[in-house]
Each structure stands twice: as C-alpha cells, then as structure tokens.
N, C-alpha and C positions, 0 to 999 in steps of 0.2 A: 438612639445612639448605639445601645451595646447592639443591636440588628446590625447596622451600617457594620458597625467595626468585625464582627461575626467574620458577614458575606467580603469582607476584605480580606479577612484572614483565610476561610475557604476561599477564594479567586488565586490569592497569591501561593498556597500550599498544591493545588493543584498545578498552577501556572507554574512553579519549579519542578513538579512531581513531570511534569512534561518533557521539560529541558532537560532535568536530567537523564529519563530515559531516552530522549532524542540521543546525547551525548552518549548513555551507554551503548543503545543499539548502533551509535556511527562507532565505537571501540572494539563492538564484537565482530563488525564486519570488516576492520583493520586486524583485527587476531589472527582473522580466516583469511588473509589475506586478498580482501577485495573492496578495491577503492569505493567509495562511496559516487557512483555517479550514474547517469541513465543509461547508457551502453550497459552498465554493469547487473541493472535493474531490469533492462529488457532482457536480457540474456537469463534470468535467473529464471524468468517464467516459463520463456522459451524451453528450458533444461527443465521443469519442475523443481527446483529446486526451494521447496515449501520453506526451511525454514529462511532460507536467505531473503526472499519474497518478502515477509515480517517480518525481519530486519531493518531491509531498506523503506518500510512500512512505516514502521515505530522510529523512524532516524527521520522521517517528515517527507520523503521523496514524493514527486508530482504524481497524479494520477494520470496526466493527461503526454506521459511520456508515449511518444511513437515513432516507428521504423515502418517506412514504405508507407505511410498513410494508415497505418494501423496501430491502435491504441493494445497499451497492454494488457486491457479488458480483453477486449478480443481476439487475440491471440492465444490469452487463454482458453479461452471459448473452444477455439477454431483445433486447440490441441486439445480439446477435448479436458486440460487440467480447471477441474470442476472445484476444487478445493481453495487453487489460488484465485481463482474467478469468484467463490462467492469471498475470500478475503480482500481482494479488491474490490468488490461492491460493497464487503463492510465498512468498508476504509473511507468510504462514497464516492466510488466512480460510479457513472449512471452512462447506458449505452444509447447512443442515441440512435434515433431513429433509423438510419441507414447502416449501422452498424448490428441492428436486432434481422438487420434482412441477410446479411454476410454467414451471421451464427446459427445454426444448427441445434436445437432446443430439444432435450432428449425429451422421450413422451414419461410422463409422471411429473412435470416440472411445473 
C-alpha cells in the first residue's frame, strides 16, 4: 500500500512540476514578446535563436513542426545550428530516413 501511494505521490509531483514549467516557459515567451505558436517556433531555429528554441521546448511545442516539407530537425541541420539540433534530438525528434540523406553530417560525428 505505502509503495502504491509513494509512486502516486511521485507521478503526480512530477506531473505538476511539468505543467508548471510548461505554463512558466509559455510566460517567458509572452514577456519576450512572442506568441507561442509554430511559425514562431520555426523561425527561432531558423535565426539560432537558442534560448527561445528551449522555450518553445519546455512550453511542449510539436517536434514534428515544418515549412516546405521540412522538419525543424533539419533545418537545423542544414544551417548547420548543431546546438539546437542536438536540443531537438534531446527533446526526441528522430530524423528519418530521407531526411539523414538531405543533412550534411560533419566528420567527428
């Protein structure tokens, strides 16, 4: 019993520790003046703009956002911004197969 009520109590402390930071990261990116939405999300990777990237991250945004047929994985790629690339792979976007043929993979990788 005290096991069961434990893993309830860590499920639900995490499961708010979530929400809340969702809600804070969608606050901080209203402070900065930008709407929370996937235009806004493509665009940030597009510009480098690292910390807004983890923002829109931590606020829950799609991984599988794209413009022109192209995922924001690989865009970042393709601009070569290696930082928000592996932050969107932390996040778990996974490239697929046609899109590992698009990117350009520096030697050491």
């Amino acid at each position: 019993m005290k096991k069961k009520v434990f893993a309830w109590v860590l499920f639900l402390s995490i499961f708010i520790s979530c929400a809340s930071s969702k809600k804070e990261a969608k606050e901080r990116l209203d402070q900065l003046g930008i709407e929370y939405n996937e235009i806004n999300f493509y665009s940030a990777v597009t510009k480098y703009e690292f910390e807004v990237v983890i923002l829109f991250l931590e606020a829950g945004m799609s991984l599988g956002v794209k413009e022109n047929d192209m995922t924001v994985l690989v865009e970042a790629a393709r601009r070569k911004h290696t930082e928000i690339a592996l932050a969107l792979i932390d996040a778990g976007a996974v490239p697929s197969h046609v899109e590992t043929l698009i990117v350009d993979v520096p030697k050491g990788i």
